[in-house]
C-alpha positions in Angstrom: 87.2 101.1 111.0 88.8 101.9 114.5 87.8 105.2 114.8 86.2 105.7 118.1 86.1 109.0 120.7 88.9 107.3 122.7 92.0 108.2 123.6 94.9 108.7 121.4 97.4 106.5 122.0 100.8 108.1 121.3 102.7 105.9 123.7 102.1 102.2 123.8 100.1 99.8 122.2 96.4 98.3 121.1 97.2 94.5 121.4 94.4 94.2 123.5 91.7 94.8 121.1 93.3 92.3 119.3 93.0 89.4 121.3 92.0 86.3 119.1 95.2 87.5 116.4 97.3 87.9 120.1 95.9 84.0 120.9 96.3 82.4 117.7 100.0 83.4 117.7 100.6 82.3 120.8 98.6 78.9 119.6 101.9 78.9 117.1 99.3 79.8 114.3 100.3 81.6 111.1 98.7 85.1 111.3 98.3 88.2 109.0 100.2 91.4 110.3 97.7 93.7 112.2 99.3 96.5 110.8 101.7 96.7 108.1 104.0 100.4 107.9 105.2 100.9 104.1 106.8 103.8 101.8 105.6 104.1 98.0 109.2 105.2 97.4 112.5 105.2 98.7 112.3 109.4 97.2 112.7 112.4 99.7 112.5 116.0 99.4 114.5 116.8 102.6 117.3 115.5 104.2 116.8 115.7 108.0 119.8 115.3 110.1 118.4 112.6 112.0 117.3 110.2 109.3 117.9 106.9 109.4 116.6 106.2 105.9 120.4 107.0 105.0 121.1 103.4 107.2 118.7 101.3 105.1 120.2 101.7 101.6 119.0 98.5 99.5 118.3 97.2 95.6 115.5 99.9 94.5 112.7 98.4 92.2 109.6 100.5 90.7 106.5 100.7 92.7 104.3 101.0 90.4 100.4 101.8 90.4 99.8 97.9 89.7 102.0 96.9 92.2 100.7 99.3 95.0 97.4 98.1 94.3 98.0 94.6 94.0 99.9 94.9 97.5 96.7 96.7 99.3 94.0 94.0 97.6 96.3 91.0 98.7 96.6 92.8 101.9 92.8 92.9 102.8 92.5 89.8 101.7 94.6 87.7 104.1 93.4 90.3 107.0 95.5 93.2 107.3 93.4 95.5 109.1 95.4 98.9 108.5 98.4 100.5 106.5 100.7 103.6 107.7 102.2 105.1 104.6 105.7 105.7 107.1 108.9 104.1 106.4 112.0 105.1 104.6 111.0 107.2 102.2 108.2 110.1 101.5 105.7 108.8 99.9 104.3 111.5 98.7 107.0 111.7 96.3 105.2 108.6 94.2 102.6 109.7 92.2 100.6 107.0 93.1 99.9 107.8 96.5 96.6 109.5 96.5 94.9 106.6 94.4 96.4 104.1 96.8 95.2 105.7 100.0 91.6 105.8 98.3 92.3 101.8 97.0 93.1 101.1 100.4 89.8 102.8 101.9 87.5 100.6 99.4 89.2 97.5 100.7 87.7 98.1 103.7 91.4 98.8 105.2 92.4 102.0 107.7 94.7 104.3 106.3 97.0 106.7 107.4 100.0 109.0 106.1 103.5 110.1 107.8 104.8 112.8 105.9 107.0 115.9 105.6 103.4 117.6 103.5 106.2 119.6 101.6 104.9 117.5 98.4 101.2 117.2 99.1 98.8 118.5 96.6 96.1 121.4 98.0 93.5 120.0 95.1 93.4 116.5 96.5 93.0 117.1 100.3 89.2 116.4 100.4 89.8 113.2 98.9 92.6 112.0 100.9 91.0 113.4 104.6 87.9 111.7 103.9 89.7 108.2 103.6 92.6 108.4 106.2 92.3 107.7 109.4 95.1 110.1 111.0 97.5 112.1 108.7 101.0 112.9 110.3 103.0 115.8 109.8 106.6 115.2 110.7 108.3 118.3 111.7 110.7 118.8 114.3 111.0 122.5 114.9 108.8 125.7 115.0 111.0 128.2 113.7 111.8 128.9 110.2 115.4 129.1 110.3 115.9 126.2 112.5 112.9 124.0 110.2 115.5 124.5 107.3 118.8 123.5 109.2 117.2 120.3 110.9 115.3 119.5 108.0 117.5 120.0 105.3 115.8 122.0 102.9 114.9 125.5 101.8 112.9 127.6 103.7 110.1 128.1 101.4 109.6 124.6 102.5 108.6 125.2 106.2 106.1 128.4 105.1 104.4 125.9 102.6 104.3 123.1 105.2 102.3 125.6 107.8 100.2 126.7 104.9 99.2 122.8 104.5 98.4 122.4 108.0 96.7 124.9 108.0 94.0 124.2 104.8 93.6 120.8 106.6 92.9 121.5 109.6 89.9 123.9 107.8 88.7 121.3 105.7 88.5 118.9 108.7 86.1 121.3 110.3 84.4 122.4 107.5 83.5 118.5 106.2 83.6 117.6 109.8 85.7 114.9 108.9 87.2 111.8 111.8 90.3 111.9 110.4 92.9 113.1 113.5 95.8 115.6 112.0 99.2 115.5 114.1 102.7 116.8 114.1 105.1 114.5 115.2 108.6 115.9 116.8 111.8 113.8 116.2 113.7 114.9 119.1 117.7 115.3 119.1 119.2 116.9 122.4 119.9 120.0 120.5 116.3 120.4 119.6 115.3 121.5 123.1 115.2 124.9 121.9 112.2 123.9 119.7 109.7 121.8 122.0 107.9 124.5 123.6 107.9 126.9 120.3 106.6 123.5 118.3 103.9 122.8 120.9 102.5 126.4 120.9 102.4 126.4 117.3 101.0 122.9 117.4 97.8 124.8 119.4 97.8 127.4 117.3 97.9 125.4 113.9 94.9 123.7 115.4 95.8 120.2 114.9 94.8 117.3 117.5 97.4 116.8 118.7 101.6 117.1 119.0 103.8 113.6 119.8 107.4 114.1 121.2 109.7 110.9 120.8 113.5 109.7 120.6 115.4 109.4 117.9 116.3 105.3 116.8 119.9 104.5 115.9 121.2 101.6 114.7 123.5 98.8 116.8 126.7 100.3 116.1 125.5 104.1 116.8 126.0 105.5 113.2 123.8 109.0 114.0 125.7 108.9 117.6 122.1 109.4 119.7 123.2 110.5 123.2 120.5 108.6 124.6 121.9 110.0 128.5 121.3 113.5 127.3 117.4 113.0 127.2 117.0 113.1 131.2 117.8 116.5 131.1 115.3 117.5 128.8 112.5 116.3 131.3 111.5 119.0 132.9 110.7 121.0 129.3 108.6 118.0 127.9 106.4 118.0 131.2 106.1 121.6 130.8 105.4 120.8 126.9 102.3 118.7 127.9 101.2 121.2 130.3 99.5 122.9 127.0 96.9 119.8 126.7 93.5 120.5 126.2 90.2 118.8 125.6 90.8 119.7 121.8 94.8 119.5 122.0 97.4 116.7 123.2 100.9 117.4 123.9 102.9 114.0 124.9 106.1 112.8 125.1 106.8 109.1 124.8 108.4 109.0 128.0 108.7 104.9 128.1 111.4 105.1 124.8 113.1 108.9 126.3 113.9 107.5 129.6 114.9 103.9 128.1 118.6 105.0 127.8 117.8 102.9 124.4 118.0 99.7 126.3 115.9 97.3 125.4 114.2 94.6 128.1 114.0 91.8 125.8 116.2 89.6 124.0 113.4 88.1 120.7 111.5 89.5 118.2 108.1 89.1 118.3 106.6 91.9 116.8 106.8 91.7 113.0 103.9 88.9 112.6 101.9 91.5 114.7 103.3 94.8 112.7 105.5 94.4 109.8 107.2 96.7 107.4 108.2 97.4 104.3 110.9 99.7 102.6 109.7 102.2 99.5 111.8 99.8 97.2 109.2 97.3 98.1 111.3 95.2 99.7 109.8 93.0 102.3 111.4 92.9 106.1 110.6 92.1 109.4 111.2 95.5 110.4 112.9 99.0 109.1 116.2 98.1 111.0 116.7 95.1 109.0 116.2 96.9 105.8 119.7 97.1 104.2 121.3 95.0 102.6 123.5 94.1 104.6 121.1 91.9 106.7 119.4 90.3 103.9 120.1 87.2 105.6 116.5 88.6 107.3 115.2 89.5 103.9 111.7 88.1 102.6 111.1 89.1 99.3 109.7 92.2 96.9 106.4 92.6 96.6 107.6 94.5 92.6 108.7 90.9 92.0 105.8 88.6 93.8 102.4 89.4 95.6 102.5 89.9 98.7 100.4 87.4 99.4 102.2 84.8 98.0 105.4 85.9 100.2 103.4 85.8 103.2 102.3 82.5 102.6 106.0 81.5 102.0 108.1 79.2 104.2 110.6 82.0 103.6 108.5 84.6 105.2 108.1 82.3 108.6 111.3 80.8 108.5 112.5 85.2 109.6 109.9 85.6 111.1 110.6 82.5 113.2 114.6 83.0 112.9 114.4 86.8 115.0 111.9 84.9 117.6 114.7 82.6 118.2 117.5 81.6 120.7 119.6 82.6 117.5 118.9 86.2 117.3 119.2 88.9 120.2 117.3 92.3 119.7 119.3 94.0 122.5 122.6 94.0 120.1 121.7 92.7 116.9 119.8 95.4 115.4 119.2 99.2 115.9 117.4 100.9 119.1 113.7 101.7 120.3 112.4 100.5 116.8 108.7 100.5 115.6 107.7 97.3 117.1 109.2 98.2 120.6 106.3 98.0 122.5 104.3 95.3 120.9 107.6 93.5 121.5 107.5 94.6 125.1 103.8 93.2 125.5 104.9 90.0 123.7 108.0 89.2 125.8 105.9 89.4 128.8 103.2 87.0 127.6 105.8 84.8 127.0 107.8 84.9 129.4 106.6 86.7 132.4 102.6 84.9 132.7 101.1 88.8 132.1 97.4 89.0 130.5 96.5 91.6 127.9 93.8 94.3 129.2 90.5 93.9 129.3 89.3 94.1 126.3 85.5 95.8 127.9 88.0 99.0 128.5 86.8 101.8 126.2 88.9 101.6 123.2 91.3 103.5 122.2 91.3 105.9 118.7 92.7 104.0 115.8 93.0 100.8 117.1 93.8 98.9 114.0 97.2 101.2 114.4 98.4 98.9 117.0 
């Protein structure tokens, strides 16, 4: 199920433990996403400054506890190997979450949650621990004051939030469970006075481990990212992963910090690899693409048809095809450093550039159907 005693990899990606989906595409074959990144709803509790859910606005439909499980059996069906509850909304606001991240389990699929845990329900923890393979707590300062002004909520929030941490982290040991607990920093220049007060309370806290990375914006700059400002934040975030340990990783994802937000590649591989869906249940290439103002790039609705059915559309290759074309450019035409980045990255290269994937006789890496 791709849990193995390898390393965590917070900063790149697994294609090369994928190698016969990696050949088939490049064989011009029509394959199932590796990975597929979704929301339950388009619903949050908090409203961070840095969200760019507030950039994918588009038609809201129920996702219903039929739907959500008709989406994870078509899903393992067709090959999907794993599904990350993350996208543009909290999932954990749908009260079908917990039943579909145990559905997803008995397909046989890997599971794993991004969340706020403002929402998540101390009763049903065992369950949900057992069946996930990493669960993601994304918090972006240590402090309670600052929690509430970055976050956008009340500060009851950030004291309930620690105490969830904390009774997972004890039921991990306890049940010596596999699933790997994070936190996972969203880092705005201002933040800097947060990344060493976050990582020591990551150690504390006890989780596995603590992932610094960027903030996305879109092609036009609506959150106004000062990408030039994180060079002088280096020197912290080294001293941030100085507090690794054999039972704790700090890391920064350096290759997206130090990008400037540039990309080095003008198609879209990714999406066949790693696609994504919006909490309306809208179907996209990618959370960049989600509003509606590019639904020119839209596929379809998985509330409306199965999402089997869409992905064996022509619809659903003709975008995927469209944004691996001489007719779109990913350096201007959509928004920065996005999910797919470095699968994109790998892609371009094996292209256009003759590069081979790894070996795959490498020890693996942990959750490798996460790619």
């Amino acid at each position: 199920m791709g849990r193995t005693n390898g390393e965590i990899v917070l900063d790149g990606h697994k294609l090369a433990w994928h190698k016969d989906r990696v050949d088939a595409w490049l064989n011009g074959e029509r394959i199932a996403p590796i990975t597929i990144d979704c929301a339950l709803t388009r619903s949050c509790t908090y409203r961070c400054v840095y969200c760019y859910g507030m950039l994918q606005s588009n038609d809201i439909k129920k996702m219903t506890r039929d739907v959500i499980f008709r989406f994870l059996d078509d899903a393992a069906e067709i090959g999907v190997k794993a599904i990350s509850f993350v996208s543009d909304g909290e999932s954990t606001c749908s009260p079908y979450l917990y039943d579909a991240i145990l559905r997803g389990r008995q397909n046989g699929l890997d599971m794993a949650l991004g969340t706020n845990g403002d929402l998540l329900k101390e009763e049903r923890l065992d369950q949900i621990l057992a069946a996930l393979t990493y669960l993601r707590f994304n918090i972006s300062a240590a402090e309670a004051d600052r929690y509430t002004g970055i976050h956008g909520c009340e500060k009851d929030c950030y004291f309930r939030v620690i105490d969830i941490i904390k009774t997972c982290v004890k039921i991990k040991k306890e049940k010596s469970l596999d699933v790997t607990l994070g936190l996972q920093m969203v880092l705005l220049p201002e933040f800097i006075d947060q990344i060493i007060p976050l990582t020591k309370l990551g150690k504390e806290l006890g989780v596995d481990y603590l992932v610094i990375k960027h903030c996305s914006d879109d092609e036009v700059g609506s959150l106004g990212v000062d990408y030039s400002k994180y060079y002088e934040m280096a020197d912290v975030l080294k001293e941030a992963e100085t507090y690794s340990d054999d039972k704790y990783l700090v890391r920064a994802k350096w290759s997206k910090i130090l990008s400037g937000g540039k990309r080095n590649y003008s198609r879209c591989y990714g999406p066949p690899f790693i696609m994504q869906f919006s909490g309306s249940g809208l179907v996209a290439p990618c959370g960049m693409l989600f509003n509606d103002k590019y639904n020119e790039y839209h596929i379809g609705n998985i509330v409306d048809t199965s999402f089997k059915k869409i992905w064996q559309s022509d619809r659903y290759w003709e975008v995927v095809n469209l944004i691996a074309s001489e007719k779109f450019d990913a350096r201007t035409m959509c928004g920065s450093l996005c999910l797919q980045h470095k699968v994109n990255e790998c892609l371009w290269a094996l292209k256009h550039k003759n590069a081979i994937l790894v070996k795959e006789d490498a020890d693996p890496p942990m959750h490798i159907n996460f790619i």
